[in-house]
N, C-alpha and C positions, 0 to 999 in steps of 0.2 A: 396484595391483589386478590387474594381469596377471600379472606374479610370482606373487600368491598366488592367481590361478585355476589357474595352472599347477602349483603345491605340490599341493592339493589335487586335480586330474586324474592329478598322477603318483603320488599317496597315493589313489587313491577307495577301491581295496580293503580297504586297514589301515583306512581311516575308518567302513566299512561293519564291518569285523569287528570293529571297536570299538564304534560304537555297537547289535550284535548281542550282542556280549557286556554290554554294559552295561544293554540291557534286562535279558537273561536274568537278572543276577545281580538285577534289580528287581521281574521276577517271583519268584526264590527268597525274596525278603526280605517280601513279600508272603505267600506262602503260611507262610514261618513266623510272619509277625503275624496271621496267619488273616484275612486282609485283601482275600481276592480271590474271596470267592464271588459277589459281584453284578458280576465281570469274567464270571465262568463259567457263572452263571446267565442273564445276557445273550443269551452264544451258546447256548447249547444248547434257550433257551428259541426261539429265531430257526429252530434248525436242526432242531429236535424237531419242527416244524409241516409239516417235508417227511417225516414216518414214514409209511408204508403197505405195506400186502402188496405192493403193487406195486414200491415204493422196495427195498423190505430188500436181496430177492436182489443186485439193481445194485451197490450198495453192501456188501453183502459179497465182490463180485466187487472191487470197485475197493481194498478194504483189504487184500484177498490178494496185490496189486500189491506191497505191502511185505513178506510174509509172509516167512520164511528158507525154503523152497522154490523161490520163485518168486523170489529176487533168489542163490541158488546155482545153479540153472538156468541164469538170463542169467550168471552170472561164468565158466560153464563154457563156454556157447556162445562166450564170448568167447574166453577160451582155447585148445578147438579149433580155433574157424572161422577165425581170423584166421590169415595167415602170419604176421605178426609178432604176439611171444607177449606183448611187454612192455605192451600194454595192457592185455591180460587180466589179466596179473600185478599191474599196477596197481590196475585194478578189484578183484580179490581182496585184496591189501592194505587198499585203504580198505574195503571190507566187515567185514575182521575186527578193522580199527583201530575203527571207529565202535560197532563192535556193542559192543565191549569198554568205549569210551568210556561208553558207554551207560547199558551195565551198571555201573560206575564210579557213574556219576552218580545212578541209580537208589535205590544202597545207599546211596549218602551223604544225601539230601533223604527219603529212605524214605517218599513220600505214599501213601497207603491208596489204593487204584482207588474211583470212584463203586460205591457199594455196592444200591441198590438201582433203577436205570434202564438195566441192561444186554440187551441183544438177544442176545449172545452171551459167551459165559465167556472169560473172561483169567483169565492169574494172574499175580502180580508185583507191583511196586511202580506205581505210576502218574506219577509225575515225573522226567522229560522222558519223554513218548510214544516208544517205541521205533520206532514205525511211520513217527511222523512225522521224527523225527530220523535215522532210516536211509535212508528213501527221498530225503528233500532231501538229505542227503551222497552216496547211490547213484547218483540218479538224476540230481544234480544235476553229479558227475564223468562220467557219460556225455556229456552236454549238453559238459562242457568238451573231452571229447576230440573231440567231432564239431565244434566250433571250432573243432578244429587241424587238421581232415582239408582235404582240396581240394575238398571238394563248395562246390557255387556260394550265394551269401549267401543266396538265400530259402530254400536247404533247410536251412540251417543255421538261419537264424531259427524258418522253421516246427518243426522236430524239437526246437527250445530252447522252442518257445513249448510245443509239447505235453508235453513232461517238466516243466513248471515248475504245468500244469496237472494233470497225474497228480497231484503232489504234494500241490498243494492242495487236490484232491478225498480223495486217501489221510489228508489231516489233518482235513478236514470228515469223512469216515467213521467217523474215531473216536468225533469228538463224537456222531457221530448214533448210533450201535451203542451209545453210555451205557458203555464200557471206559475212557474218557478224561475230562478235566476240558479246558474250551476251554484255559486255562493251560498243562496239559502238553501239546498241538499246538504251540501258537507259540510256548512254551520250547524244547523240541523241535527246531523249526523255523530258532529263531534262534540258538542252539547249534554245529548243521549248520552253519549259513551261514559262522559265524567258523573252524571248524574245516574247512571245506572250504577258503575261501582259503589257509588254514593250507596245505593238503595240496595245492593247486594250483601254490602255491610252491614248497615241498619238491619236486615233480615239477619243475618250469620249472627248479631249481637243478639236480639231478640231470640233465638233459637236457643241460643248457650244460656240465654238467661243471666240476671245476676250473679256476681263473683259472690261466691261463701266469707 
């Protein structure tokens, strides 16, 4: 028994990115059996009951969070501001790996955007949410590099708990805005997750360098 809590504590990551990807490909298999609209119509009908003149603005403030303005902005600050450049380069990197991903993914699954419960114009394909799936890889390697800094463990919790919650309000925003299907957030979302360990890796190997 200890042995294999041990397997699995020194595996939690691969086991998370597995069972990430394995939903995900369970939602693709879903949408092409046309098998997921009472997943979608669930949340949106949950999240639609928060719509008002008052909500919208907030809410288009909080989706702009993922926007390609506002997440090339932060890659540049990063860039600048830091003496050392290699995290910024970092951050740039996975911005244009993911986006790419994205888009990848988009042409391939090709789902139609919700057609008639929009707040604001999209265009593109609708599976996996770009917002959602950008900002959890984005925002989600910020979080990991403020892990590795020397700041003391409650800032590092607190600054991981607020990016984790950006996120999840950036993927409830879609839903609510009616641009999004709840399915393309948490596919999205779950996507991110597997492909971020992916790239956290890639970084931790690259850092250590080659074995002597």
């Amino acid at each position: 028994m200890k042995k294999m809590k041990s397997i699995i504590k020194s595996n939690l990551k691969w086991i998370i990115a597995l069972i990430s990807l394995v939903l995900f490909m369970i939602i693709i298999k879903n949408i092409y059996q046309q098998d997921i609209a009472s997943f979608d119509n669930f949340y949106y009908h949950h999240i639609s009951k928060l719509i008002s003149n008052r909500m919208t603005p907030f809410i288009k403030i909080i989706t702009n969070l993922s926007s390609a303005y506002v997440l090339i902005i932060i890659t540049v600050l990063f860039l600048l501001l830091l003496k050392n450049k290699r995290p910024g380069i970092l951050v740039l990197i996975n911005l244009v790996t993911i986006f790419l991903f994205n888009l990848i993914l988009k042409l391939i699954v090709a789902r139609p955007r919700p057609s008639d419960i929009n707040l604001i114009e999209e265009l593109g394909y609708s599976f996996p949410s770009a917002h959602a799936m950008i900002s959890t890889a984005f925002y989600g390697f910020i979080a990991y590099l403020i892990c590795k800094t020397n700041l003391n463990k409650s800032l590092k919790i607190l600054y991981t708990v607020l990016l984790a919650i950006t996120i999840i309000l950036i993927g409830i925003s879609r839903i609510y805005l009616g641009v999004h299907f709840a399915s393309d957030v948490f596919g999205g979302i779950l996507i991110a997750i597997s492909y971020l360990i992916l790239y956290t890796n890639i970084v931790e190997k690259i850092k250590k360098g080659p074995k002597s």
